[in-house]
Backbone as JSON Lines, residues from 0, in Angstrom:
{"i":0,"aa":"X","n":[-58.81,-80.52,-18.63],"ca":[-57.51,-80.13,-19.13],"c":[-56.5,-81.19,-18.69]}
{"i":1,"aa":"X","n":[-55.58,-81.43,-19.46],"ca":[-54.34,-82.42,-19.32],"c":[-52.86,-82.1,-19.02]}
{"i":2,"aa":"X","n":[-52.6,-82.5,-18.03],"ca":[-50.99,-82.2,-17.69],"c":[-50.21,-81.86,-18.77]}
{"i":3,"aa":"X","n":[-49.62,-80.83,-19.33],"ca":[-48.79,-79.98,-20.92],"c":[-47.97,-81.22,-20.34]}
{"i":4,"aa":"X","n":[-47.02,-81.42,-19.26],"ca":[-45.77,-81.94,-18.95],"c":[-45.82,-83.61,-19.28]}
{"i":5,"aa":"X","n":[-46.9,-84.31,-18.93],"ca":[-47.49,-85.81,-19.03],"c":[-47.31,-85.85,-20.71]}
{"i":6,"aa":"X","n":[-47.81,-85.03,-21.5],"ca":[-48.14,-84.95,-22.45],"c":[-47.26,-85.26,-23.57]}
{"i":7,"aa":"X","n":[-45.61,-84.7,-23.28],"ca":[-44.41,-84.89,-23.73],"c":[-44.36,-86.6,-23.45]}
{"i":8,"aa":"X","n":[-44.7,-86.89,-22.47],"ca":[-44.1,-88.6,-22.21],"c":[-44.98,-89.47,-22.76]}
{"i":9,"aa":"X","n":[-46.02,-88.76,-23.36],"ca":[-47.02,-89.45,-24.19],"c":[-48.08,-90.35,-23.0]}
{"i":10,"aa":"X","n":[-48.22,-89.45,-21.86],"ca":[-49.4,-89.47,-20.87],"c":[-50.35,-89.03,-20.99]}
{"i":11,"aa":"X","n":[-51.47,-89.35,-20.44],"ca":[-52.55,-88.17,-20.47],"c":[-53.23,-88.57,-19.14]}
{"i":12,"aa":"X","n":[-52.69,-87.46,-18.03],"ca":[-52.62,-86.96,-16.66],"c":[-53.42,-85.73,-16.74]}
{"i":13,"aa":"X","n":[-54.63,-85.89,-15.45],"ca":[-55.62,-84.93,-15.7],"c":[-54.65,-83.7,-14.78]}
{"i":14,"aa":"X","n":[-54.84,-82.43,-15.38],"ca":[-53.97,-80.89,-14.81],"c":[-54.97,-80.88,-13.45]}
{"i":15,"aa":"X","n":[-54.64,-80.54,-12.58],"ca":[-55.21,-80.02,-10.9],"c":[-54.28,-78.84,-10.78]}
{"i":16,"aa":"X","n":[-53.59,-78.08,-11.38],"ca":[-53.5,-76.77,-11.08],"c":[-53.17,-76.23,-12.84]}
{"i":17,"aa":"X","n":[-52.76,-74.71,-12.53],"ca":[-52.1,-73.85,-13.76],"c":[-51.12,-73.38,-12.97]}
{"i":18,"aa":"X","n":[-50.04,-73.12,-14.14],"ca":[-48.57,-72.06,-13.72],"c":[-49.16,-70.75,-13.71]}
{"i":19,"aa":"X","n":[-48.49,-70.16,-12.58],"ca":[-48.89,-69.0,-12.31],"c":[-47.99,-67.92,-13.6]}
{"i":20,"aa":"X","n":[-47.23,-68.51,-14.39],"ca":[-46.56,-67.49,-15.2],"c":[-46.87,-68.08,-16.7]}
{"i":21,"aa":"X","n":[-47.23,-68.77,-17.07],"ca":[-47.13,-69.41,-18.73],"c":[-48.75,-70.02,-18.53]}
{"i":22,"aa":"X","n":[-49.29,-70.17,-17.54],"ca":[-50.73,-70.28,-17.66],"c":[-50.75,-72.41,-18.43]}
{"i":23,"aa":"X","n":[-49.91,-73.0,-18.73],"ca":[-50.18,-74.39,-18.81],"c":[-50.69,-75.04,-17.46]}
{"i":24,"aa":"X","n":[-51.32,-76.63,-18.1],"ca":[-51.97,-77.21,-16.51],"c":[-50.98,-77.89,-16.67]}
{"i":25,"aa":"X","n":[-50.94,-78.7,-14.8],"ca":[-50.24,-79.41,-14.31],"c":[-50.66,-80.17,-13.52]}
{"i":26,"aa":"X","n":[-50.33,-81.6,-13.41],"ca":[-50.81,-82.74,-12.81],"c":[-49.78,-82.73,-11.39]}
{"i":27,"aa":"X","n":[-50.12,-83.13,-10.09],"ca":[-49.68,-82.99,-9.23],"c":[-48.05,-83.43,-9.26]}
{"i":28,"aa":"X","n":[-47.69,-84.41,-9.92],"ca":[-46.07,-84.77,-9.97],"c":[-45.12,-83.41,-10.76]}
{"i":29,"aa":"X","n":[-46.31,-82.94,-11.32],"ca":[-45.18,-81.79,-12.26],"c":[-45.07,-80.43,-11.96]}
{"i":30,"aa":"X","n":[-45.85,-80.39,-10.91],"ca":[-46.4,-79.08,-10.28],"c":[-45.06,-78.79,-9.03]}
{"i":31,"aa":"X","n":[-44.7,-77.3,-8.72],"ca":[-44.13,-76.32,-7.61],"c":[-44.58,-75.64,-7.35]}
{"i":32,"aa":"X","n":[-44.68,-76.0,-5.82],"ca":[-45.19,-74.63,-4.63],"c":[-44.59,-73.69,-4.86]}
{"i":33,"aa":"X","n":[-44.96,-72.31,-4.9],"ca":[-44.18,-71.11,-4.74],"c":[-44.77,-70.54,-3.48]}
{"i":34,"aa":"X","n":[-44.01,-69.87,-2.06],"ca":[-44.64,-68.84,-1.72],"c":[-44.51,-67.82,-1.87]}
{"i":35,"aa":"X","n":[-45.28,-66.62,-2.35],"ca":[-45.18,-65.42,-2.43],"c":[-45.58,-64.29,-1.17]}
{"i":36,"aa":"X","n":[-44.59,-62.97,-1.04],"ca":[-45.34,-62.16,-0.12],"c":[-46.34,-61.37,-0.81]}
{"i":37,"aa":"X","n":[-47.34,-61.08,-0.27],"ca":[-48.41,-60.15,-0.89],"c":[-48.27,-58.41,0.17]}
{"i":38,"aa":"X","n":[-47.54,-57.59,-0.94],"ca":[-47.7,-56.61,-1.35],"c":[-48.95,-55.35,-1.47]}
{"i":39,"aa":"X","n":[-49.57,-54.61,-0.83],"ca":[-50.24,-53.48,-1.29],"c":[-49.9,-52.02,-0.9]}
{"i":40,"aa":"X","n":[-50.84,-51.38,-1.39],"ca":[-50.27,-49.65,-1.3],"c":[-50.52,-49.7,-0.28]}
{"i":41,"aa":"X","n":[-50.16,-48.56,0.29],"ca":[-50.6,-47.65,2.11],"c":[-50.22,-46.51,1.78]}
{"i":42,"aa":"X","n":[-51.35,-45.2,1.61],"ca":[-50.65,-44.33,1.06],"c":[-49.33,-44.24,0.49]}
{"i":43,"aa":"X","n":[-48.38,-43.55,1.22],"ca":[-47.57,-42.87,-0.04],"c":[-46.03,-44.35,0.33]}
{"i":44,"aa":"X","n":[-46.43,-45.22,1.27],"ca":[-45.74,-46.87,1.14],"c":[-46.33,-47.39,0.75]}
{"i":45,"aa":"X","n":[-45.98,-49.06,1.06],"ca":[-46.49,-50.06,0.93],"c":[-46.48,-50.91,2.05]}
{"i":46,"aa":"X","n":[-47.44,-51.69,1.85],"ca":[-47.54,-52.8,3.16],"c":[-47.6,-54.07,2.67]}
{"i":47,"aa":"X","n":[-46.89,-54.84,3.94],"ca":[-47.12,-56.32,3.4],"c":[-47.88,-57.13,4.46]}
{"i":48,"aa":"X","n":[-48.45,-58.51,3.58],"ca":[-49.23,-59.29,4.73],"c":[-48.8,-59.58,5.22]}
{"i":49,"aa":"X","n":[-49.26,-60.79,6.27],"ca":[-48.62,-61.7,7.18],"c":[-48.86,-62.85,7.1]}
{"i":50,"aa":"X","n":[-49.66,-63.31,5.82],"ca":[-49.8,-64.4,5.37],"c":[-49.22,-64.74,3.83]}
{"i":51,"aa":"X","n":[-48.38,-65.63,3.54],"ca":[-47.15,-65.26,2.32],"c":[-48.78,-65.85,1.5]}
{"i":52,"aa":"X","n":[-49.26,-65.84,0.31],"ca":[-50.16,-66.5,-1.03],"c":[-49.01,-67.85,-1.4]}
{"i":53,"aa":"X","n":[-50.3,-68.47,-1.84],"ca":[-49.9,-70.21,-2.49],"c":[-49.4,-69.9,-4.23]}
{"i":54,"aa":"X","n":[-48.48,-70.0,-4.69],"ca":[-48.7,-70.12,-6.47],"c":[-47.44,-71.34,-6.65]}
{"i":55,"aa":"X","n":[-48.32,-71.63,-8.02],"ca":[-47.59,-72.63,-8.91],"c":[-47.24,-72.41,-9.86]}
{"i":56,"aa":"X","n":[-46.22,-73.14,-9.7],"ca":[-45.08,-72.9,-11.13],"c":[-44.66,-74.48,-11.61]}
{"i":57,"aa":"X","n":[-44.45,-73.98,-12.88],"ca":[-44.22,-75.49,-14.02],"c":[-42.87,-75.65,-13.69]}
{"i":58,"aa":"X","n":[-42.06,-76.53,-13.77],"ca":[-40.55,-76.75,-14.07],"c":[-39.61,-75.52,-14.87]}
{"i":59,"aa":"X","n":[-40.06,-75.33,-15.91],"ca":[-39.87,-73.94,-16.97],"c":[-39.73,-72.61,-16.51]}
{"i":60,"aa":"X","n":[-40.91,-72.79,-15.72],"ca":[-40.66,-70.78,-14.96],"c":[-40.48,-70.85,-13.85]}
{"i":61,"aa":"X","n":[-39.82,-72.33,-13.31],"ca":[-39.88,-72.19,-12.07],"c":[-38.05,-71.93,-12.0]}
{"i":62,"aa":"X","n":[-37.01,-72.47,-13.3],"ca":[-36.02,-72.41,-13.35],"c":[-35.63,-71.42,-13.91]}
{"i":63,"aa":"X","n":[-36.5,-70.59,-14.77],"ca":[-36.08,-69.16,-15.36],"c":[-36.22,-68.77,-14.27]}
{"i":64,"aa":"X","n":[-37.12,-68.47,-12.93],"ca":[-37.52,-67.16,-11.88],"c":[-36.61,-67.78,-11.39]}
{"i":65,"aa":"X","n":[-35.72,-68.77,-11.07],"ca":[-34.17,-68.71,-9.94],"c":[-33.37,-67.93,-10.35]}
{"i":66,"aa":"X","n":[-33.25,-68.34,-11.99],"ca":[-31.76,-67.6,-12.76],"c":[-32.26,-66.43,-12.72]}
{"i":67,"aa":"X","n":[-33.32,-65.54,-12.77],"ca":[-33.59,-63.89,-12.41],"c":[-33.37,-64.0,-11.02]}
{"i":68,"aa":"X","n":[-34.16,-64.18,-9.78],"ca":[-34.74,-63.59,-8.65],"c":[-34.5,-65.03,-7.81]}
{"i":69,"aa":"X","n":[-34.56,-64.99,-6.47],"ca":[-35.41,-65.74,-5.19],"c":[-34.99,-65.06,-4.49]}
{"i":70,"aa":"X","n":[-35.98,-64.79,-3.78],"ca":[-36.96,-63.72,-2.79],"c":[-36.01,-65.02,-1.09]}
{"i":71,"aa":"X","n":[-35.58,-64.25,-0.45],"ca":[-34.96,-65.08,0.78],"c":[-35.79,-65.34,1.49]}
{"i":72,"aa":"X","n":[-37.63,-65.05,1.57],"ca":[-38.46,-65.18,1.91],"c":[-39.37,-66.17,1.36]}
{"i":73,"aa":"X","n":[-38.86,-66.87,-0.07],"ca":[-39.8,-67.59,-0.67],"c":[-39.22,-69.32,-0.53]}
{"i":74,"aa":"X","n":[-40.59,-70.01,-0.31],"ca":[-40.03,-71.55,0.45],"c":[-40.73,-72.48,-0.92]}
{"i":75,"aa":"X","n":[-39.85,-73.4,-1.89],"ca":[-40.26,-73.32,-2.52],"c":[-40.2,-75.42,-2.34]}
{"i":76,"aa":"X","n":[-41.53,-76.05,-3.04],"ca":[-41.32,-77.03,-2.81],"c":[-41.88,-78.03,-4.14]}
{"i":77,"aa":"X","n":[-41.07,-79.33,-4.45],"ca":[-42.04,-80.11,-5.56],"c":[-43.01,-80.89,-4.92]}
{"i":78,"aa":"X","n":[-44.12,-81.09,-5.5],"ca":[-45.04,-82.22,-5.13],"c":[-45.57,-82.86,-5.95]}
């Protein structure tokens, strides 16, 4: 699979990850760390880990999920 983002600049950059929300690949320059907390039931709460999960996000959903949400817990980085 080929970087969607390379692809516009008329590259062809092999993808090393997917967006965790629109599902396109991404070549390491076009790619964002997200951390997320992970969430489950406990009976009639919920519990959280203590280890935040790794996800990636494209440029696209990484600027729609600011203009909704950021989590004061989430450390977010380009690479």
């Amino acid at each position: 699979m080929d970087c969607y983002e390379c692809h516009f600049h008329k590259l062809r950059t092999t993808a090393v990850a997917v967006c965790r929300e629109c599902g396109v690949g991404l070549c390491g320059e076009h790619l964002y760390l997200d951390t997320q907390t992970v969430h489950g039931d406990a009976g009639l709460g919920k519990t959280t880990g203590d280890i935040p999960a790794r996800c990636v996000l494209c440029s696209v959903c990484r600027r729609a999920e600011h203009s909704v949400w950021r989590a004061p817990q989430a450390t977010r980085q380009h690479v």
